[in-house]
C-alpha positions as CSV (number, residue, x, y, z in Angstrom):
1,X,-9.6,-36.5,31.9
2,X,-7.1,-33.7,33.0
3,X,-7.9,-30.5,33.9
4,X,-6.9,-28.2,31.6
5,X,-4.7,-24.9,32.7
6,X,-6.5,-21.6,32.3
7,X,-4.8,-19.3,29.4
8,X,-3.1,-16.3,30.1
9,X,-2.8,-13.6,27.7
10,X,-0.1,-11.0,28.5
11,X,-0.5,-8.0,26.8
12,X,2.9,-5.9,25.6
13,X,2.7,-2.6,25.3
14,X,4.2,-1.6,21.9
15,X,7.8,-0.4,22.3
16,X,9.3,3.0,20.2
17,X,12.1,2.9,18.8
18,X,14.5,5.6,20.2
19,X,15.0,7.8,17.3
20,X,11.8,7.4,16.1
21,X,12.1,11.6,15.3
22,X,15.0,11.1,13.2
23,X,13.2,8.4,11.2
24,X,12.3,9.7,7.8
25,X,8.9,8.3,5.8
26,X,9.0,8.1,2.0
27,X,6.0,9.5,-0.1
28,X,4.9,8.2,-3.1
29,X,3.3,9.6,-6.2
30,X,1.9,6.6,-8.4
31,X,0.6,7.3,-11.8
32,X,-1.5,5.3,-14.5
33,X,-1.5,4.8,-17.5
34,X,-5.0,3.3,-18.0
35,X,-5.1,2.8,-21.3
36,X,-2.2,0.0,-21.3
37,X,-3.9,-1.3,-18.2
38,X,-5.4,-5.2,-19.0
39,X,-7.0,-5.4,-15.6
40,X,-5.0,-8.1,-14.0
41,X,-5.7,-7.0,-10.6
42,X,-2.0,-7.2,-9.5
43,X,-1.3,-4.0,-8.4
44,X,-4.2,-3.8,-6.0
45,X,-3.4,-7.2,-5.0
46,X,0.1,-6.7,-3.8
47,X,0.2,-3.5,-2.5
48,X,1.4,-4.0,0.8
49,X,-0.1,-0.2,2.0
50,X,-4.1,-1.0,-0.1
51,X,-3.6,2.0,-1.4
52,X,-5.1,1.0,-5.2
53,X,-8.7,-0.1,-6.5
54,X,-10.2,-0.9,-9.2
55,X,-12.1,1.8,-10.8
56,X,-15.8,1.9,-12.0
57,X,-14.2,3.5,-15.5
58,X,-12.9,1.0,-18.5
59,X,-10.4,1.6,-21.1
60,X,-10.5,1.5,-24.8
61,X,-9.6,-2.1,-24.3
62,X,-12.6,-2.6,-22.3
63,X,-10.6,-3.5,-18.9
64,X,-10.8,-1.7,-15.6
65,X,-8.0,-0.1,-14.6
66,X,-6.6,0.6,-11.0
67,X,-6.8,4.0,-9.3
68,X,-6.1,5.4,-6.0
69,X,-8.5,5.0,-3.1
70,X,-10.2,8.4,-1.6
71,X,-8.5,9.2,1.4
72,X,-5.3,6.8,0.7
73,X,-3.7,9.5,-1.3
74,X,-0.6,10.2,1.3
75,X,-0.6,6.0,2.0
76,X,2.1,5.6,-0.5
77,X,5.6,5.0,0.5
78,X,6.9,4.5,-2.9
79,X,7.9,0.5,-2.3
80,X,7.5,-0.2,-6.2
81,X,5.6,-3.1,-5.2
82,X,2.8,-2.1,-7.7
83,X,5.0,-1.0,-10.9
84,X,7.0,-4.4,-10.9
85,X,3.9,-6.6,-10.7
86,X,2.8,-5.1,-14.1
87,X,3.2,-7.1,-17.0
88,X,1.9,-4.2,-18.9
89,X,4.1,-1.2,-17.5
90,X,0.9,0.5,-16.9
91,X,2.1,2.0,-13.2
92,X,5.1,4.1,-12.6
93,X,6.0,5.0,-8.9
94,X,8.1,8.0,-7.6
95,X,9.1,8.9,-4.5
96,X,8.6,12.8,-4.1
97,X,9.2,13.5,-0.3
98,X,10.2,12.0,3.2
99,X,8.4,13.2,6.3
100,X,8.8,12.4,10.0
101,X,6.9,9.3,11.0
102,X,4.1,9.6,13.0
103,X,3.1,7.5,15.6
104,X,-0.6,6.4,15.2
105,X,-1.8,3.5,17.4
């Protein structure tokens, strides 16, 4: 049997772009509208920040609907992910400010 090689893992230190302090971050504002909510999950599911749950609430319908996670609230960067997954319109997204990025490893 031959001897395997031993693995070497070579870590890269993460690399900044230059105008990193010129880059602008867009910040969301996402609103519900529980009571056309059907509780499809979809929203959560695709939100590429995590930035929905499902609540512990129901509708008049009888279906949980989404809301936003405690301490997520500034997570939004107003993709739109979550309002075109909706086959209820039940989400609207709207993009109410850009601030510089911050680095956070």
């Amino acid at each position: 049997m031959p001897e395997r090689s031993p693995v070497v893992v070579v870590l890269v230190k993460r690399r900044i772009p230059l105008n990193l302090s010129q880059t602008l971050r867009p910040f969301g504002e996402v609103s519900i509208e529980a009571e056309l909510c059907k509780g499809c999950g979809f929203c959560i599911e695709f939100c590429p920040m995590g930035v929905l749950e499902l609540s512990d609430s129901i509708n008049k319908q009888g279906y949980q609907y989404p809301r936003i996670k405690q301490g997520k609230e500034n997570s939004c960067v107003a993709c739109g992910m979550c309002e075109r997954v909706c086959p209820e319109f039940a989400i609207q997204v709207r993009e109410v400010a850009k601030k510089p990025v911050e680095v956070v490893w």
